[in-house]
MITI-745433 format. One line per 2 residues: number of its first residue (from 1); their letters; for each residue x, y, z negated of N, C-alpha, C. Coordinates in pm, whole numbers, plus 50000, padded with zeros to 5 digits. Each point is the difference from the previous one (the first is absolute). Layout:
N
NUM	A	X/Y/Z/X/Y/Z/X/Y/Z  ...
***
This chain:
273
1	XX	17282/13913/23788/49975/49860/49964/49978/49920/50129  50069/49878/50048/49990/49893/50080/49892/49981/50005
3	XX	49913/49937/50105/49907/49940/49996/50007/49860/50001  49921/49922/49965/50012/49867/50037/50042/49927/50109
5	XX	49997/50038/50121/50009/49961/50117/50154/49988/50045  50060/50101/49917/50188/50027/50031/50047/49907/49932
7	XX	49942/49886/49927/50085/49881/49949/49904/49864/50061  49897/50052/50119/49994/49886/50069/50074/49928/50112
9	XX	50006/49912/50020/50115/49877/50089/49916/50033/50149  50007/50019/50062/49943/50030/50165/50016/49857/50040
11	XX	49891/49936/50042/50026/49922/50064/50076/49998/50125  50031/49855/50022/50127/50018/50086/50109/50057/50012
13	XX	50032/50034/49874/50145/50094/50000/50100/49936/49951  50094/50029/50011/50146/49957/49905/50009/50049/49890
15	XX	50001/49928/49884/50023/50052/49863/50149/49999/49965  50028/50143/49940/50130/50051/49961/49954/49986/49857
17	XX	50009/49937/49884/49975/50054/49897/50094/50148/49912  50111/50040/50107/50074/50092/49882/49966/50111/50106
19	XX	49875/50003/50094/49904/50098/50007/49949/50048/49892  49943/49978/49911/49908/49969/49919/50125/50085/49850
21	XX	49935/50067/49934/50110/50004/49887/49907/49957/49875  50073/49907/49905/49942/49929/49898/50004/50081/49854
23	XX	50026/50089/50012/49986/50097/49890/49886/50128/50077  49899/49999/50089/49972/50116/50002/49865/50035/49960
25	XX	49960/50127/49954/49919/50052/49930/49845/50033/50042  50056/49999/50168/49885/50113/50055/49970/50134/49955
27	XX	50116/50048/49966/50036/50131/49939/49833/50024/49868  49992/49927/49968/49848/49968/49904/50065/50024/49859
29	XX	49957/50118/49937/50030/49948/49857/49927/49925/49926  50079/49985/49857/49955/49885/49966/49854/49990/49981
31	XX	49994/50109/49898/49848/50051/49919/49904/49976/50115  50056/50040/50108/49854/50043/50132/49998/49835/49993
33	XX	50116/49917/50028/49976/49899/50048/49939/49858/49896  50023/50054/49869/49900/49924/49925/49847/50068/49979
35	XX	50007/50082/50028/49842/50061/50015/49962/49955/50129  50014/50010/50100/49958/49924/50086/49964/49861/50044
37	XX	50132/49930/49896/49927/49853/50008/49895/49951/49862  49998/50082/49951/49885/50002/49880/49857/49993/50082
39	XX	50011/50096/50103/49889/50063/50110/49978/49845/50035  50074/49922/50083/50001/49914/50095/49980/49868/49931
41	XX	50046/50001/49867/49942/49896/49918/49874/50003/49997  49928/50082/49965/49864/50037/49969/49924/49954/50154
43	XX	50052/50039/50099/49954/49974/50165/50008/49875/50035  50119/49918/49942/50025/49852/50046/49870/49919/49926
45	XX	49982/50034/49827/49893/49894/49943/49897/50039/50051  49916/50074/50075/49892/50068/50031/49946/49920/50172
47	XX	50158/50055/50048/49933/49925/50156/50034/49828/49966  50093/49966/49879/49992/49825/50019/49876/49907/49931
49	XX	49935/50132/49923/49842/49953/49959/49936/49995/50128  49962/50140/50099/49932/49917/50121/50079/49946/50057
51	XX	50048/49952/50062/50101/49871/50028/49973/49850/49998  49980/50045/49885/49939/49847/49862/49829/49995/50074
53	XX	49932/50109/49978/49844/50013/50004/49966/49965/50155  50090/50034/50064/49959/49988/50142/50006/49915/50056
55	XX	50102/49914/49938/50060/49812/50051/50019/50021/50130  50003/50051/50056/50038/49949/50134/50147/50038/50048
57	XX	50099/50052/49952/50124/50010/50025/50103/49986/49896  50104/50022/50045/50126/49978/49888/50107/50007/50011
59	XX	50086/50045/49889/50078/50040/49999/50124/50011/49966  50128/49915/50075/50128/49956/49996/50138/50103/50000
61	XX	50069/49987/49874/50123/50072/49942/50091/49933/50037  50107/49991/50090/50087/49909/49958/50184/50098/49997
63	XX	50017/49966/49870/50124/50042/49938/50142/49925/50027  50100/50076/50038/50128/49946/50037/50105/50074/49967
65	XX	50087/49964/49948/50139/50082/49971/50122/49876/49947  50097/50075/49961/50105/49937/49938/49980/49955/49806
67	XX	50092/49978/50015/49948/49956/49810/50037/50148/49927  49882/49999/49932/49999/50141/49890/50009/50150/50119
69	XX	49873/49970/50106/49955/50120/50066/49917/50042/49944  49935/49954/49920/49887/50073/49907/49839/49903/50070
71	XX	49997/49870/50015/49885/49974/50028/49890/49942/49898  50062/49967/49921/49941/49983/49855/49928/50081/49989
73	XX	50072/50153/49965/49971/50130/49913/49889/50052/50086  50038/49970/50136/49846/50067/50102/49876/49926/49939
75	XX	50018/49869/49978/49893/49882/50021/49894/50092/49859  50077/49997/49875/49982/50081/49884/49945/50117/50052
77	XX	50097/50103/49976/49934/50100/50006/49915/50071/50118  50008/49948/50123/49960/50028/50139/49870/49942/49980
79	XX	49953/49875/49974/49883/49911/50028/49931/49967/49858  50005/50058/49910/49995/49941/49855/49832/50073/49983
81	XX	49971/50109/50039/49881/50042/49990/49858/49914/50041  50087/49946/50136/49853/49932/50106/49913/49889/49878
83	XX	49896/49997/50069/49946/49892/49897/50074/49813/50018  49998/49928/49839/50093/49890/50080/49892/49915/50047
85	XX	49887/50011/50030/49936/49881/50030/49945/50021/50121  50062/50089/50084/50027/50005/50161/50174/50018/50047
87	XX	50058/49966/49906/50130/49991/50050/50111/49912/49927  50098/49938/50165/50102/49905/49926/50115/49992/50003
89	XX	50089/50010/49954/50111/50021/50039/50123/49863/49992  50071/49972/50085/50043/49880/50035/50133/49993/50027
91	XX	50092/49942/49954/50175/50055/49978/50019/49858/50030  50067/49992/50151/50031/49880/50064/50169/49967/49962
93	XX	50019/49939/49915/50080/49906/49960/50103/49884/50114  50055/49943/49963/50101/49885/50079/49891/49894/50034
95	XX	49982/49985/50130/49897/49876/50039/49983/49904/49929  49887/49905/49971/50002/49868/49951/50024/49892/50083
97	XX	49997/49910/49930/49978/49900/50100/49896/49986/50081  49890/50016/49933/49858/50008/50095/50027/50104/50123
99	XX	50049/50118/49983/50008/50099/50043/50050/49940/50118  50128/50005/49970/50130/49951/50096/49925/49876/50111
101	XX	49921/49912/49956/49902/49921/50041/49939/50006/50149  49968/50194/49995/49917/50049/50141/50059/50093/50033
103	XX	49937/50074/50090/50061/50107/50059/49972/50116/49897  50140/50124/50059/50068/50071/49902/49816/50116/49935
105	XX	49922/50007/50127/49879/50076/49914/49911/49932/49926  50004/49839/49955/49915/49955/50001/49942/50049/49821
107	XX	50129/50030/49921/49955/50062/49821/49998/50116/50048  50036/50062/50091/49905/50166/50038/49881/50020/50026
109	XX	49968/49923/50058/49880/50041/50052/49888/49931/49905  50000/49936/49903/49969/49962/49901/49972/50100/49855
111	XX	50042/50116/50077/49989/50097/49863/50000/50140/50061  49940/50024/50132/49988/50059/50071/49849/50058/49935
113	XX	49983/50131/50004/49837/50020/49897/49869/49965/50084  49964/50019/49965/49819/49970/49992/49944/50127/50102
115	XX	49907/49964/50051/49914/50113/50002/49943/50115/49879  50038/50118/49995/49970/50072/49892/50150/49980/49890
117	XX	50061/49941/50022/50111/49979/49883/50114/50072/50065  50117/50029/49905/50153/50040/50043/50063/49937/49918
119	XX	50112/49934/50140/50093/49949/49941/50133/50053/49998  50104/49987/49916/50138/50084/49995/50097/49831/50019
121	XX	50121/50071/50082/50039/49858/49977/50150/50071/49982  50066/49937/49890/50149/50057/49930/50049/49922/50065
123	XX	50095/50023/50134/50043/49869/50053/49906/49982/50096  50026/49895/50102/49914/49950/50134/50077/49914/50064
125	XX	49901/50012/50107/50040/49890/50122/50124/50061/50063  50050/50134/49964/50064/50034/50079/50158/49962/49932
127	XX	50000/49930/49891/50121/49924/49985/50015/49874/50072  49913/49976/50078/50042/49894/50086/50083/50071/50139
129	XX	50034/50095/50009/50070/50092/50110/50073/50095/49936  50036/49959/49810/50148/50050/49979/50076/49957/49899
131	XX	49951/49908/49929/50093/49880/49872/50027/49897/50135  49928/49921/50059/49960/49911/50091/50178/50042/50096
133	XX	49962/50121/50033/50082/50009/50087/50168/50050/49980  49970/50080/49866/50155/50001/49940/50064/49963/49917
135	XX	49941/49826/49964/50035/49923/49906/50010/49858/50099  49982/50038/50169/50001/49900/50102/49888/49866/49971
137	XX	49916/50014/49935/49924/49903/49981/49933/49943/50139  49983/50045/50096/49932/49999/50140/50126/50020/50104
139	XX	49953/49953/50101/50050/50093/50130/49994/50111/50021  50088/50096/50078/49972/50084/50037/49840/49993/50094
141	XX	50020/49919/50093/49887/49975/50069/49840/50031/49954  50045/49882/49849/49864/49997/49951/49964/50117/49905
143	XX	50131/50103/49985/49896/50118/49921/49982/50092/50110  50038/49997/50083/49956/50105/50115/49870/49994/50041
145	XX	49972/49873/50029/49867/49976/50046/49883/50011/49870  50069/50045/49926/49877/50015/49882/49955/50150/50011
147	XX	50061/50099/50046/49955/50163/50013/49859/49983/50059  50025/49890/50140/49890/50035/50074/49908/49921/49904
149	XX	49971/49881/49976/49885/49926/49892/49981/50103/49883  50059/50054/49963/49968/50143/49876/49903/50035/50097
151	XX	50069/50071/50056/49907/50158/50090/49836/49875/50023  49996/49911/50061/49859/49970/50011/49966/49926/49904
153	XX	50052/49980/49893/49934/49933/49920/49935/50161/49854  50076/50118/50021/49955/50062/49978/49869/50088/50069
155	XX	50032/49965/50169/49868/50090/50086/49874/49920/49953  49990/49834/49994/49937/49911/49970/49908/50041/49860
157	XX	50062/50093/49881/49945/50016/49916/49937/50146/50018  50032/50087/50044/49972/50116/50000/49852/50029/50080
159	XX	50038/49897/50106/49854/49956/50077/49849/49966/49938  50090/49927/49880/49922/49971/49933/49926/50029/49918
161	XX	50039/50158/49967/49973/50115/49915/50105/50020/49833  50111/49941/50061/50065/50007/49862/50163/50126/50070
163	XX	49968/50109/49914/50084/50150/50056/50167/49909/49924  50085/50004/50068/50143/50022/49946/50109/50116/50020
165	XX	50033/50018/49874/50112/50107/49970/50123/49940/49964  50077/50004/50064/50173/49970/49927/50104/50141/49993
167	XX	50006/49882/49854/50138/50121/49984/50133/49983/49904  50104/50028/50127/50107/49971/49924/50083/50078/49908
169	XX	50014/49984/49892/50067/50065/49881/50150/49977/50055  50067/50165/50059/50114/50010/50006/50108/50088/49906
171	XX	50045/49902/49914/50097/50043/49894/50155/50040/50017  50049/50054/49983/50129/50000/50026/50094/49908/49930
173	XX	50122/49926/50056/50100/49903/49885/50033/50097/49902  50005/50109/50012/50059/50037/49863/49946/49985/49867
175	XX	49803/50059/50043/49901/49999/49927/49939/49865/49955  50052/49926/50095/49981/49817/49956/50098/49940/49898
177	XX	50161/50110/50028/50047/49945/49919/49969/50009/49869  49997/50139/49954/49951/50059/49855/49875/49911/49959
179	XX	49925/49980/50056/49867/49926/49962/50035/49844/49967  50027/49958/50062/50095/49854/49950/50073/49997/49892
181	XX	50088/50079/50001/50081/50035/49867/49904/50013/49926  49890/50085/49982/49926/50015/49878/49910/49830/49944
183	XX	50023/49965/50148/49922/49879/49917/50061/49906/49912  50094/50030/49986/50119/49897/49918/50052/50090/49895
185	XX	49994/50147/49967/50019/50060/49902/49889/49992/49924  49848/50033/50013/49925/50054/49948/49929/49900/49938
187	XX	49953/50016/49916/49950/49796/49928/49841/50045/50058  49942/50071/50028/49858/50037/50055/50018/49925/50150
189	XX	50104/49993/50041/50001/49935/50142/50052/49879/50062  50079/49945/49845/50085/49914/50052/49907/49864/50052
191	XX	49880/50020/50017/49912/49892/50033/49972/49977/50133  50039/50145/50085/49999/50002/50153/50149/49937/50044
193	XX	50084/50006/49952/50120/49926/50035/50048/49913/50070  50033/49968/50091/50009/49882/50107/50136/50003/50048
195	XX	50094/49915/49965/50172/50013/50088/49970/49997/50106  49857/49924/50063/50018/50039/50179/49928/50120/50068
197	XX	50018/50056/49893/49963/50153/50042/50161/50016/50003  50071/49996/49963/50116/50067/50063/50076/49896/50134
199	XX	49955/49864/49992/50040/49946/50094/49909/50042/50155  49900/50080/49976/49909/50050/50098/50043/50206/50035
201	XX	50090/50014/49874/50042/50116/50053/50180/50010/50083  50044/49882/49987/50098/49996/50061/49977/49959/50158
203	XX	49905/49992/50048/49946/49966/50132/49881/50126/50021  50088/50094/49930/49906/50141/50072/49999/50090/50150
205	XX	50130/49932/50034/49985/50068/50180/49904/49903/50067  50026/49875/49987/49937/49899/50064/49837/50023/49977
207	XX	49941/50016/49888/49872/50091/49951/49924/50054/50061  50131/50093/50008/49914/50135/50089/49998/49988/50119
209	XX	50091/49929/50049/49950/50012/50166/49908/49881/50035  49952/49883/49916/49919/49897/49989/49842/50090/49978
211	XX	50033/50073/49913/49883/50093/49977/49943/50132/50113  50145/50052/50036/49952/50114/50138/49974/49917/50101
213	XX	50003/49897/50045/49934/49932/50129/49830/49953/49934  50006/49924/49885/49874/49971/49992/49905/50114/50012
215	XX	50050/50128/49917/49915/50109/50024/49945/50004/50164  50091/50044/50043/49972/50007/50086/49920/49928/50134
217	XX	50027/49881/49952/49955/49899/50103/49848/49974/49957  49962/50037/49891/49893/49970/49947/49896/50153/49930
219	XX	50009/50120/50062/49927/50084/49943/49942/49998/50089  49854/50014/50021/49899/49994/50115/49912/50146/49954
221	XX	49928/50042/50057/49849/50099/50033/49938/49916/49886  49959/49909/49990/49886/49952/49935/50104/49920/49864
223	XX	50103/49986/49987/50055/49959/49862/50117/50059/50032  50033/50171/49892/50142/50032/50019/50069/49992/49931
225	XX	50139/50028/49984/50041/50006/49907/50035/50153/49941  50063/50009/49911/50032/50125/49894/50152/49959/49927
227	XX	50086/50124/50037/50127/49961/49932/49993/50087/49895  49979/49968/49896/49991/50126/49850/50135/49997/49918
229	XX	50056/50115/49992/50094/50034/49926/49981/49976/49826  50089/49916/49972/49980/49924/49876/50095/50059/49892
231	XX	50108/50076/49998/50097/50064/49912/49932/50098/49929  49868/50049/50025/49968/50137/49880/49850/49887/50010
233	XX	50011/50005/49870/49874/49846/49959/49854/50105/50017  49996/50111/49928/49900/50061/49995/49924/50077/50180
235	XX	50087/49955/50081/49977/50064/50113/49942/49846/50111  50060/49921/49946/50025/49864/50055/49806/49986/49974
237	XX	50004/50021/49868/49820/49917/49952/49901/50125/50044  50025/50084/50019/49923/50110/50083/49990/49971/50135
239	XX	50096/49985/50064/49972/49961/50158/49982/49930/50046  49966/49861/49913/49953/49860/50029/49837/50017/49948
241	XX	49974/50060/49911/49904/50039/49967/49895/50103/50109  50066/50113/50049/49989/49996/50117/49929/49979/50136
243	XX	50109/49928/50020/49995/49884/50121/49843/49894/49998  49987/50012/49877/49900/49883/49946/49841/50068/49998
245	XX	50011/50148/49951/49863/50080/49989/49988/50003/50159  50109/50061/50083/49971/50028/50152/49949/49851/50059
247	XX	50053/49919/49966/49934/49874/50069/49865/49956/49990  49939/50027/49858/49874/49985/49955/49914/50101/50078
249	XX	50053/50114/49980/49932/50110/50026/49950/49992/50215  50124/49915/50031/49969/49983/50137/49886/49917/50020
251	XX	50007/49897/49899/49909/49861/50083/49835/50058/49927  50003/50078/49943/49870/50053/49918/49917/49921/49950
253	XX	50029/49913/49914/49889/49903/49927/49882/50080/49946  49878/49941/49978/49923/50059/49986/49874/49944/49876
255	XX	49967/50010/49921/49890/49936/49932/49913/49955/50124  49925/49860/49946/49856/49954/50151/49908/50070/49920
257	XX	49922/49987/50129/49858/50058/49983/49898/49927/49886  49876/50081/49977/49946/49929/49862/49958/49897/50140
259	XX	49999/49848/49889/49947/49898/50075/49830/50036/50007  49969/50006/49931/49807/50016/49957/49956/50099/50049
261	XX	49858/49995/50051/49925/50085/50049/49986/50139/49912  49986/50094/49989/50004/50141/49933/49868/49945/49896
263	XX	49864/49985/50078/49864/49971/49938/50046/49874/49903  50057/49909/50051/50028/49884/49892/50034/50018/49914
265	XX	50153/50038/49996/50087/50122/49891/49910/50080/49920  49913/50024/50029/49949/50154/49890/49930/49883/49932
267	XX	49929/49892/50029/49877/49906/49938/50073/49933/49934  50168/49933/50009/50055/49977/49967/50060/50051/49827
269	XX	50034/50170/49981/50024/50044/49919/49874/50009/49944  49874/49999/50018/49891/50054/49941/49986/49917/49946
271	XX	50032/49831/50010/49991/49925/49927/50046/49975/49886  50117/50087/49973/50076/49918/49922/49946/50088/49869
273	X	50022/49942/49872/49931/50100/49900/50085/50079/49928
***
């Protein structure tokens, strides 16, 4: 079994994405690998209660792929345990006008979590460095210079005590195609449906190499990224799952200390009848 670390982005490197194979397993079967994230479910609501209790840090998801990589199904079944009233999840849409208004972080950072909270974001800032740029909405100029404003506008938060994990859901076209198709066969799906989902899969070379530079230009030590193989779904929500216990498990949240004196506390309960 892979470890986590063999689908991390090295900073400073060149991203190949057909490094990477989008069907692979981590030689994991299945059974082990839904027993295991059963395990890690149980680990994620546990450390995002202290998390919550400890307030003082927090904790940022941010999700990226092509249409029908499975980021939905993570959001569900990956994050569905945590409690919801320390967590939010935020699916950045086509700018508004307000939006469009300020600069490109200004509805990011607006929903960026709390101290003690996690936020998931389906979608990000980081479509401003790849719709932006392969739908020509900008200069070249002006999405280049956005890698570097990422990278510190992410060090800026991390400083701040808020941990980030990215990760990109890499699907294969074939497996995108079948999944599309189903959304227009299956009447359970025909509600995800979008024609510019296929006008966004006919600009799939342009994609990916819009996408292997951002990786790259933007996985740091302190916010990396993760390329997760998205074609075997059940392997996909295990290793994002994962990725997510090891991150917690790094920053070690902790319940605080009793606020009250021990002697107060006991006079305290003795009171009560």
């Amino acid at each position: 079994m892979s470890a986590t670390k063999d689908y991390l982005v090295k900073p400073g490197s060149k991203v190949k994405l057909s490094d990477w194979d989008p069907a692979d397993d981590g030689g994991l079967a299945r059974a082990e690998a839904e027993q295991r994230m059963a395990e890690n479910l149980e680990t994620m609501a546990e450390l995002q209660h202290k998390l919550y209790a400890e307030g003082k840090r927090a904790l940022l998801v941010v999700l990226q792929g092509m249409d029908a990589a499975g980021k939905d199904s993570t959001v569900r079944h990956v994050f569905g345990r945590m409690n919801p009233t320390g967590v939010r999840v935020t699916s950045f849409k086509r700018p508004t006008e307000e939006e469009l208004a300020h600069d490109f972080l200004w509805r990011v950072h607006r929903q960026t979590p709390p101290r003690g909270g996690v936020a998931i974001f389906n979608r990000s800032h980081y479509e401003d460095v790849l719709v932006v740029r392969v739908d020509e909405l900008v200069s070249e100029k002006v999405w280049k210079r956005r890698y570097g404003q990422i990278r510190s506008f992410e060090t800026y938060l991390n400083q701040g005590g808020t941990e980030i994990v990215k990760i990109y859901f890499h699907i294969s076209k074939g497996e995108q195609r079948r999944k599309l198709v189903r959304r227009i066969t299956d009447p359970k799906r025909n509600w995800k449906f979008e024609p510019a989902d296929f006008v966004t899969r006919g600009k799939w070379d342009q994609y990916m190499a819009a996408y292997e530079e951002a990786l790259g230009e933007t996985s740091t030590e302190e916010s990396p990224w993760y390329v997760v193989p998205s074609d075997v779904k059940w392997y996909r929500k295990w290793l994002v799952s994962e990725i997510v216990v090891k991150t917690l498990e790094r920053i070690r949240p902790d319940y605080p200390p009793v606020r009250l004196d021990p002697g107060e506390a006991m006079r305290l309960i003795e009171s009560i009848e």
